[in-house]
C-alpha positions, -999 to +999 in steps of 0.1 A: -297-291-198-290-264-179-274-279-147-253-299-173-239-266-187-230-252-153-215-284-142-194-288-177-183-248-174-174-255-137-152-286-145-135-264-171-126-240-147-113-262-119-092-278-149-070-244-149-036-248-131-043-212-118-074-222-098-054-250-077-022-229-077-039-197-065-057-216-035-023-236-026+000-201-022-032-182-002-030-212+023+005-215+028+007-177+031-020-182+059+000-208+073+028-185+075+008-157+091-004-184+117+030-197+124+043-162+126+015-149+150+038-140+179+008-149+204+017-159+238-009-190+241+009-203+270-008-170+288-040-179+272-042-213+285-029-205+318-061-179+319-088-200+308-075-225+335-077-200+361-114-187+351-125-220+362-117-212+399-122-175+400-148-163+377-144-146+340-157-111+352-126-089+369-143-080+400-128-076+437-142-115+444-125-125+412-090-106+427-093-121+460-093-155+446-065-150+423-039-137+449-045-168+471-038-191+440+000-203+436+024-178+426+036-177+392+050-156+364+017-157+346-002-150+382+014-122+390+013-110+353-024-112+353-027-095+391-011-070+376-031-064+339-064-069+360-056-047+386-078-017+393-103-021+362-137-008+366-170-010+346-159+021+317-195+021+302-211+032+334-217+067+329-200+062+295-214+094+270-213+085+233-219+122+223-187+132+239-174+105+220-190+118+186-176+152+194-141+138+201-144+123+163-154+157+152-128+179+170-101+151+161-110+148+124-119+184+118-155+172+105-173+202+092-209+205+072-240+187+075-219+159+076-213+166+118-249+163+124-252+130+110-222+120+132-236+135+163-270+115+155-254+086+150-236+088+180-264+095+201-280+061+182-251+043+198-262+051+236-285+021+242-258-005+237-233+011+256-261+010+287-267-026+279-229-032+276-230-015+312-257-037+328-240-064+318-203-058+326-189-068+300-158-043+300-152-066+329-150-097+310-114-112+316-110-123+279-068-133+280-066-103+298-041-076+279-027-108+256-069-101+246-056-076+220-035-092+205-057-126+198-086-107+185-065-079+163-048-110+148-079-126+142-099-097+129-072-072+116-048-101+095-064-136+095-095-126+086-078-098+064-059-121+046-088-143+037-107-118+028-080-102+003-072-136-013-110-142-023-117-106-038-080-112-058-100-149-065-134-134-074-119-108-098-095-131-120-122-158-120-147-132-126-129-123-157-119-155-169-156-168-169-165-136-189-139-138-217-124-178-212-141-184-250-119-156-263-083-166-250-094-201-263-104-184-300-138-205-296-157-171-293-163-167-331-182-205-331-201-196-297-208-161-290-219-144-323-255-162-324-282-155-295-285-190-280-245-193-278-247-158-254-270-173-233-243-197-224-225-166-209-252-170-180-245-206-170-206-193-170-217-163-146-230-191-121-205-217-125-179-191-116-192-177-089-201-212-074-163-216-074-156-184-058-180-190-031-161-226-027-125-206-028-137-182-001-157-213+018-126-237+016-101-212+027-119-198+054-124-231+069-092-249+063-073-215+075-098-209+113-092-247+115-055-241+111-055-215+134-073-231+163-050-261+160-022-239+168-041-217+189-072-230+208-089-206+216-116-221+242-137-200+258-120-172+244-143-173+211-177-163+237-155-136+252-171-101+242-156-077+215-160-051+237-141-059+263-118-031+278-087-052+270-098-047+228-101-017+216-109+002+182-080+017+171-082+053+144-051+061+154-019+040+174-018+061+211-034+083+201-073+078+191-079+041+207-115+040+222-135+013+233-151-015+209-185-010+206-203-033+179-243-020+170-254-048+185-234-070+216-210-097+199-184-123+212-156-128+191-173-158+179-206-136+159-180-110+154-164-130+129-193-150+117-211-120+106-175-106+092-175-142+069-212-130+059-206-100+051-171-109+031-193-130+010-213-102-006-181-084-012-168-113-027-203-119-051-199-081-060-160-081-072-172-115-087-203-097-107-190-068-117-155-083-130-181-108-148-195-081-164-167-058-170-151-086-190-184-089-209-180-051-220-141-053-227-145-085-241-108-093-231-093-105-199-064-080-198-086-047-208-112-057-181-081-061-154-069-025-172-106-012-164-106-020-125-072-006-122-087+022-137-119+024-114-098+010-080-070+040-085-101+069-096-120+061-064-089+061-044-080+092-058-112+107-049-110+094-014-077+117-008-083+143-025-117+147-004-100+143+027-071+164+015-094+191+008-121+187+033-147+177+011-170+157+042-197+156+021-179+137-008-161+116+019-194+100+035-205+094-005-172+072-012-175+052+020-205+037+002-184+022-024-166-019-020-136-007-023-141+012+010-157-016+024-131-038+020-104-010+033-122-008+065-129-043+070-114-041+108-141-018+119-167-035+106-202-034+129-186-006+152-193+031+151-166+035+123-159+069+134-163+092+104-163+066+079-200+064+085-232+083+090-254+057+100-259+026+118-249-007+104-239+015+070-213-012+059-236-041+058-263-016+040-237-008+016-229-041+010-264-053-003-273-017-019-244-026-042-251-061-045-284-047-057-274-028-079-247-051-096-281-072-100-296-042-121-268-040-139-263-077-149-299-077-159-297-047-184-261-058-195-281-089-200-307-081-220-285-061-242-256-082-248-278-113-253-303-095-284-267-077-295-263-092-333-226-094-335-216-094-374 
């Protein structure tokens, strides 16, 4: 009976012209973004046919053989980007790093010893980084940048944008659909017609999940038909040719993930993580619409909460407030903001390890508390 529900409240949903129109214009605006890359794949293959005869480490063996190979625009290019690079995390100190953050943001309170801890966390993977040379990994040399920005800082981006857009409409719509079809006076004022608002929670955010699973798939396929990327996608994030950029020419340090990642588990655990994003913004729209009992108050209600905890965000950095700051960074609309330096050190968006990925499931948790009090309530609520 159940499954039944679900699978009626699902076809429903799909039956809404916004559903299909919404996941038409994020693709072609994907398309567009792919199409309007600027990235200079000729480069790219001429590289990964070159790392065939030399090796993919820039080393003085790996030089030798690419000056006796035949001249070119894209040899001498690449003798040129590769020329005099070294191994940067040898002798490589992360608490000078964490006290450039400090100096550079003007950090002050407890909030600098948490930063310098963390920091100091951060010094075993830059030794393994070192052992295992992989600021020497060739990549598509400095066209490297470029690729894996695109990838992580717009692609992935957009994706990500268009599903939490996705997740709070449909959110909403599951939440208050029987009121904008003036069936909410025959279903929802008894307790067994409430309960159907359960089956409707999971039937929307089954078609979220497909949303955010269809257009991640249909847009990477996209994009490696344009762009294969080969052996690119088991080239390492931390590279020296990619860096983590705080700010343009001025802050740009290397980029260390907590744990060693191609570009390949960078972005696999960056789809992971999207998804509990995407189940939050679903859930907690779901439930704000519950609450509001209307589709345009509940989108008037996360304007409301989106522009307060912006708010708060400047105002603490306006003022200095560090303490504050690390408190908001725990919030999904931070999350979200700082999607491009996800799994890194995050500078002084974060006090610990892995913080975003904590956050992620500590609110996921707690949008789980929440739906089960709102549920208990709002299902014994007599409505007269």
């Amino acid at each position: 009976m159940l499954l039944r529900i679900i699978a009626f409240e699902i076809h429903k949903m799909l039956e809404q012209p916004m559903v299909l129109l919404f996941f038409i214009a994020s693709l072609l605006l994907n398309t567009i973004y792919i199409t309007t890359a600027g990235l200079d794949q000729s480069y790219l293959d001429y590289i990964q046919e070159t790392e065939e005869k030399p090796s993919h480490l820039v080393t003085p063996v790996f030089r030798e053989k690419l000056s006796k190979l035949p001249s070119s625009r894209e040899q001498q290019r690449l003798m040129t980007e590769t020329a005099g690079l070294g191994n940067i995390f040898e002798n490589f100190s992360t608490e000078n790093l964490g006290q450039e953050m400090i100096d550079f943001f003007q950090i002050k309170g407890s909030t600098t010893g948490k930063i310098k801890k963390k920091y100091k966390e951060l010094a075993p993977v830059v030794h393994e980084l070192a052992e295992k040379d992989t600021a020497l990994e060739l990549g598509s040399a400095e066209e490297t940048a470029h690729f894996f920005t695109f990838i992580r800082n717009k692609l992935f981006y957009a994706i990500l944008g268009e599903s939490l857009v996705f997740a709070l409409l449909i959110g909403l719509y599951g939440s208050t659909s029987e009121k904008l079809t003036k069936t909410d006076v025959s279903v929802l004022t008894t307790k067994t017609g409430r309960k159907i608002q359960g089956s409707k929670y999971v039937a929307s955010l089954l078609i979220t999940l497909l949303f955010y699973g269809l257009i991640t798939i249909l847009t990477f396929t996209a994009f490696n038909y344009m762009h294969p990327l080969g052996t690119l996608w088991q080239t390492s994030v931390s590279t020296q040719f990619h860096l983590n950029v705080y700010v343009p020419q001025i802050l740009e340090i290397p980029f260390i993930t907590w744990q060693p990642m191609t570009l390949m588990s960078y972005t696999i655990l960056s789809i992971l993580l999207g998804g509990l994003l995407i189940i939050f913004c679903h859930g907690f729209n779901f439930l704000v619409g519950l609450w509001t009992d209307h589709l345009f108050r509940g989108l008037v209600v996360f304007v409301i909460v989106y522009v307060v905890l912006l708010g708060l965000e400047q105002i603490s950095d306006q003022l200095g407030w560090w303490n504050m700051h690390s408190l908001l960074m725990w919030h999904p609309i931070s999350l979200w903001k700082l999607q491009s330096f996800w799994f890194t050190e995050m500078g002084p968006y974060t006090t610990i390890p892995w913080q975003e990925t904590i956050a992620a499931v500590v609110n996921v948790l707690f949008l789980s508390l929440g739906g089960a009090l709102t549920s208990k309530f709002y299902v014994t609520k007599e409505v007269k």
